[in-house]
N, C-alpha and C positions, 0 to 999 in steps of 0.2 A: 736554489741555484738557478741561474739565469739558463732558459733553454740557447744553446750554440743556435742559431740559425744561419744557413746561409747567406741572408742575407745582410749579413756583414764583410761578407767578400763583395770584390768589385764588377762581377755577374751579373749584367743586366738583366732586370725583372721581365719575364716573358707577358706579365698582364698588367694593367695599368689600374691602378688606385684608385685614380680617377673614374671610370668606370663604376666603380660602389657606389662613390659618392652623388654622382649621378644619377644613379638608380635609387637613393636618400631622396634626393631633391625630387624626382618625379614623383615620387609618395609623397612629398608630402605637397607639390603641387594638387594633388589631387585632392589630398588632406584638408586643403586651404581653402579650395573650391568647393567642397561640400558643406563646408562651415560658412562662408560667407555670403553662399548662394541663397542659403535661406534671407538674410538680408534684402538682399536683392528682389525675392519673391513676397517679402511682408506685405506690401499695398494689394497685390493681388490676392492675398492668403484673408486680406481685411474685406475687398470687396469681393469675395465669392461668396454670393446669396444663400446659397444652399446649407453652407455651413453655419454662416453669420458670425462670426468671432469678430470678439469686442479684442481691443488692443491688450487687456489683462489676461486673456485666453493666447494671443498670439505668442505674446510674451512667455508663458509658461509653458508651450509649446518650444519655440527657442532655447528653452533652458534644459528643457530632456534631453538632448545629445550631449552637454556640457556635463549633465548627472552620469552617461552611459560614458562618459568621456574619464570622469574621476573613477569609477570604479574600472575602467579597463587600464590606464595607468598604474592603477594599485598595484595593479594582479597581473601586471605583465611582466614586473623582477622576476617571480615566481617565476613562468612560464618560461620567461627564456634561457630560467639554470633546467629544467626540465628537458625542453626540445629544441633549443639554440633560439639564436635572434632570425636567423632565417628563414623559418617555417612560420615562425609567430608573425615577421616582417608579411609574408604572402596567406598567410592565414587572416590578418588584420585586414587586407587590404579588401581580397578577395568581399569577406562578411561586410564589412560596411559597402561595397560596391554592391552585392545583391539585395542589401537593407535599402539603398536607396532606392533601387527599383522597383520594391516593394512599397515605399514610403510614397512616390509617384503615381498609385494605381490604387492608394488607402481610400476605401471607400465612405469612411465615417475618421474626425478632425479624433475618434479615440485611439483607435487605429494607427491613424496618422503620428500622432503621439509616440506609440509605442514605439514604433518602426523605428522612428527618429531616436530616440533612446538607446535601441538596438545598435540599429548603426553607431552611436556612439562611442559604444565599448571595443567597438573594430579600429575607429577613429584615435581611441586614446590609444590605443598599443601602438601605434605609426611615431606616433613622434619621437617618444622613449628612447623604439627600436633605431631609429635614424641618426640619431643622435651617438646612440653609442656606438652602429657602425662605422657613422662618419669618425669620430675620434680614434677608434680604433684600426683606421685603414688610413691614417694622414699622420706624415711625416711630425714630429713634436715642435718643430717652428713652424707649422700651416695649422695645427689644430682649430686653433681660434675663426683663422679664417674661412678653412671649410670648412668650421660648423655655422657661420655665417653666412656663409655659398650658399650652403646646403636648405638651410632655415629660408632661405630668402623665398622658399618654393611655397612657402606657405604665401605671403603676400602676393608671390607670380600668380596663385593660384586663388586670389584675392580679385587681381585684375583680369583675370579669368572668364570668372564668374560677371562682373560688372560687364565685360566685352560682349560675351554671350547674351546678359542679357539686356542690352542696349540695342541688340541687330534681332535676337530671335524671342525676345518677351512676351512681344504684343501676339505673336504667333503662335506659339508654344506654349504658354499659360506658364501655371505656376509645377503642372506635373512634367512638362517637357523639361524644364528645366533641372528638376530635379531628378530624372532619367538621367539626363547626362552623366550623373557621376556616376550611374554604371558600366561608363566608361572604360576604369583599371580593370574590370574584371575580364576585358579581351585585350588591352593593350597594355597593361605593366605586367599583372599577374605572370604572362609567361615572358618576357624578360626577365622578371625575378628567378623564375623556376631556372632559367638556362644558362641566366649568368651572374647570379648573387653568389657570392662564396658563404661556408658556414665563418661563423667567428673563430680564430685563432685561440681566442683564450677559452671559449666555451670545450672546443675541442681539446684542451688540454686538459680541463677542471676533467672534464670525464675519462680521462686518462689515455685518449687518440693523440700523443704527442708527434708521432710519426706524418696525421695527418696536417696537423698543426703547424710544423716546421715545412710540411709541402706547401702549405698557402704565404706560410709567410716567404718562403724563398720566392716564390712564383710575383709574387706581388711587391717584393722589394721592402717588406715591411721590418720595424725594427726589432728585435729580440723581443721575447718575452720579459715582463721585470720578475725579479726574484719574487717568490712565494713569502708571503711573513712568517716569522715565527708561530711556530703552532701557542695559540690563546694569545698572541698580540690583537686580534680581532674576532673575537666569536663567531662563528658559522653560524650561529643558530641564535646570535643577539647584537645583526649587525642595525634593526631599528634601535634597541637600548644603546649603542653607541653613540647613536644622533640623540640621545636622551639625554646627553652628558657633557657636562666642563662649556667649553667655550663654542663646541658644536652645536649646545643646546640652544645658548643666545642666536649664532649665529642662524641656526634653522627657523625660531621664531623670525629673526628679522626677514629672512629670506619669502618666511609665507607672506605674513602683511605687505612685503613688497609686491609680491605675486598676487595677491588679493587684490590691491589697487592696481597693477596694473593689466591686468587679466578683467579688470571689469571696464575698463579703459578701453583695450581693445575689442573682445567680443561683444560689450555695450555699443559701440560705434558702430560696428560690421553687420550688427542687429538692426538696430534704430537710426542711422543717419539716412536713408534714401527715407522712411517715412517720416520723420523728422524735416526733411526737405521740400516733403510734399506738402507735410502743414505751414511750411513756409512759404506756401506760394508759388513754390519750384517745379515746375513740369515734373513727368517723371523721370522723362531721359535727362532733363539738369540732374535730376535726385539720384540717377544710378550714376551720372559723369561724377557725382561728390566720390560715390563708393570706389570709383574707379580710379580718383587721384587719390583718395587715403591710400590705394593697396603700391600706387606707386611711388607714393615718398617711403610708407614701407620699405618697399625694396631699396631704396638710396640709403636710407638711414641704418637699415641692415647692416650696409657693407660699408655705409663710413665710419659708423660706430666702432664698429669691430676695428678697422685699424685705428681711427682715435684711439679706442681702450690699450690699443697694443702698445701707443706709443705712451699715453697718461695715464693707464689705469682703468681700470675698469667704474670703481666708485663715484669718480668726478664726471668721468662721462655718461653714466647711467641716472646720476641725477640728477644734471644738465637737461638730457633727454624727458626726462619725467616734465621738469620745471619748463621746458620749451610746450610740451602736450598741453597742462595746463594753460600757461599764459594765453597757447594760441585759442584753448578752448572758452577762455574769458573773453577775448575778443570776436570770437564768434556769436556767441553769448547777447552782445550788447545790440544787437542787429541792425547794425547802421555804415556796417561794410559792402562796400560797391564787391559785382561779384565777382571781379577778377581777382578782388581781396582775399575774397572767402574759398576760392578754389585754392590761393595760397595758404591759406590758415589751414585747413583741414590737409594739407600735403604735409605741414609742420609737421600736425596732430599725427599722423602715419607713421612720418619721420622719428618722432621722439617714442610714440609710444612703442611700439613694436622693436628698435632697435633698443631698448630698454629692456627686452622682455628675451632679446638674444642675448644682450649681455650677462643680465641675472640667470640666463639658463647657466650660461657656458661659465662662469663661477663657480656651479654644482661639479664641474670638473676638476676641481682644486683638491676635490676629497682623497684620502688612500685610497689603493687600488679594490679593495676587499671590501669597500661600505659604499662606493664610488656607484655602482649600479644602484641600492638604495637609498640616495644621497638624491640622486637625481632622479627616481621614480617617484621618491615622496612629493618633489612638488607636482605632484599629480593629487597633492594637497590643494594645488590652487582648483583644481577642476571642483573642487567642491564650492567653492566661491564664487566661481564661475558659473556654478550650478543658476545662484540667485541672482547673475548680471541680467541678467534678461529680466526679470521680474522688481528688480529696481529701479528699472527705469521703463514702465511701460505703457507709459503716455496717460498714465489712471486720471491725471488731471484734467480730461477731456479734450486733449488734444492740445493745449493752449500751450504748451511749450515754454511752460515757466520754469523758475529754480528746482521744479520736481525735474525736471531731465538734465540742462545743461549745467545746473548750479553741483550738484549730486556728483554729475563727474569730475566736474572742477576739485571739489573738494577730496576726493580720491585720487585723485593726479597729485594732488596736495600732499597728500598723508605718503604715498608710494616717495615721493623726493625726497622726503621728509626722513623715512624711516631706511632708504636705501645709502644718506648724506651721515648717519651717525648708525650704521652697521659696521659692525668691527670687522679687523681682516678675519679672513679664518685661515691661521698657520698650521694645516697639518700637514704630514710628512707626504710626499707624492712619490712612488717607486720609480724608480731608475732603473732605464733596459742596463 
């Protein structure tokens, strides 16, 4: 039985939606900049004498946040039927904000490692949780788009990172910079504590319907949908649901996608400023690359999403794929003048990343009851993501052959590939 809320009467909401989602996107701004910062700091991380790391050290370093990353996505379904999205939301942020400042002041690269790892697993609960508040506090014709708003705070936080450090690098070293993002732990953290609400639906599952219907009135949101039928969906086997019929295919398509293109983007956000440096590129050229990928990023975010709304999601996500690729062939051949190549790689932004909004916001399509682990399994990609750093970590001694940009290419390949003949997936979606 669909809970009555008020706010199906024409009662103006005393609080505004908008505001969550907001507080989504500053998380994951800062999400975005912890993740890409490291980028940004690799040529400094390679000439620090002390430690001396070879580019296959640097690389396997880069990859332990993406490891801490896959297992805190696992394990954050769990967590937020436990203690709601909003404790786990300021719990996540919090731990990886202190990780990093720990991670800045490591005094041995094993240290350093760990840290990085750590913070990880704070790192991967942020996104999950953002995701499903945004969806969950937006109107059912804005979904799409605020989860695209919202998602775009990861590339904001992309350019971020390359701004910083383009003015405070040479200054700051590689620990200054990574101090910064213990930044949410005074500046979002209590925003979150004063004005995040809990979740509506979490507060019902624990049987607070009273509170539930206060938020949702308060906030203008729509009904709750009907409860399924008791054993339409197992409580206790909703991964063996994704085990099964047309779910199954469709979940494998959805990982390979997520494989390629997860190695796509944190491959690039990794290795493009030093990739640019062996090209010849100053360093402040090499952080300007970093800093126009994170900005076609946020373009292709947000035109993607309405493209999809208007064609589809399918034809525009392998569009997107097929444009990363192409552009990263042409970059490839190195005989682009560089106003070229500042284009190319804002493509590469552009397709890859709004590709990676699309394929998320698809894991929305699922019933409401498998629908949180529908969309936490591809925290299946964070394990692929684990080895993006380590496949391409310049082992060729620098030379910048088909061992780096050939590699991507052909993963950009495989993601269009396999996102171009991925079936629909028709399951039933509750209705307030």
């Amino acid at each position: 039985m669909a809970f009555q809320s008020p706010a199906s009467s024409p009662v103006r909401p005393r609080k505004s939606a908008a505001a969550v989602i907001f507080l989504c996107f500053l998380a994951i701004v800062f999400d975005g900049y912890d993740l890409v910062v490291y980028g940004a700091i690799v040529p400094k991380l390679l000439a620090y004498e002390p430690w001396g790391l070879t580019p296959v050290q640097t690389g396997a370093i880069g990859s332990y946040a993406l490891a801490g990353m896959f297992i805190g996505a696992i394990l954050i379904g769990y967590l937020t039927d436990i203690v709601g999205r909003r404790k786990v939301m300021m719990v996540s942020i919090a731990s990886f904000s202190v990780l990093m400042l720990l991670t800045a002041w490591a005094p041995t690269p094993e240290l350093f490692g760990l840290f990085r790892f750590l913070a990880g697993l704070g790192l991967g609960g942020v996104i999950p949780t953002a995701i499903a508040l945004t969806v969950e506090f937006s109107k059912s014709n804005r979904r799409n788009f605020n989860n695209a708003l919202m998602f775009s705070g990861y590339a904001v936080g992309g350019i971020l990172a390359a701004l910083l450090a383009l003015a405070f690098l040479p200054a700051l070293g590689f620990r200054g910079m990574l101090a910064l993002g213990g930044v949410p732990l005074i500046a979002v953290v209590p925003l979150l504590f004063k004005f995040l609400p809990e979740s509506p639906a979490f507060l019902a599952a624990k049987g607070d319907r009273v509170q539930a219907e206060r938020i949702i009135s308060e906030y203008g949101l729509e009904p709750l949908p009907e409860a399924p039928a008791q054993g339409d969906v197992p409580v206790h086997g909703r991964f063996r649901t994704l085990l099964t019929g047309r779910l199954l295919t469709a979940m494998i398509l959805f990982s390979l996608a997520g494989v390629c293109g997860q190695t796509l983007v944190y491959g690039l956000n990794t290795w493009l400023p030093q990739l640019m440096v062996i090209a010849k590129y100053s360093l402040a050229s090499s952080l300007t690359f970093l800093l126009t990928v994170n900005i076609g990023a946020v373009v292709g975010v947000l035109v993607s999403s309405r493209l999809a709304d208007r064609f589809g999601p399918r034809p525009v996500t392998a569009t997107a794929f097929a444009s990363s690729g192409l552009a990263l062939v042409l970059m490839g051949t190195g005989v682009m003048p560089l106003p070229v190549m500042y284009l190319l790689v804002a493509v590469v932004g552009f397709g890859s990343v709004g590709a990676q909004v699309r394929h998320r916001e698809d894991g929305e399509r699922g019933e409401q009851r498998i629908r949180a682990s529908a969309k936490d399994y591809p925290g299946q990609n964070r394990c692929h993501e684990e080895i993006q750093s380590e496949v391409v970590p310049l082992d060729d001694g620098g030379k910048g052959g088909d061992g780096d940009g050939g590699l991507r290419q052909r993963l950009s390949a495989l993601g269009r590939q396999y996102m171009s003949c991925r079936p629909a997936c028709r399951v039933h979606r509750g209705t307030a």
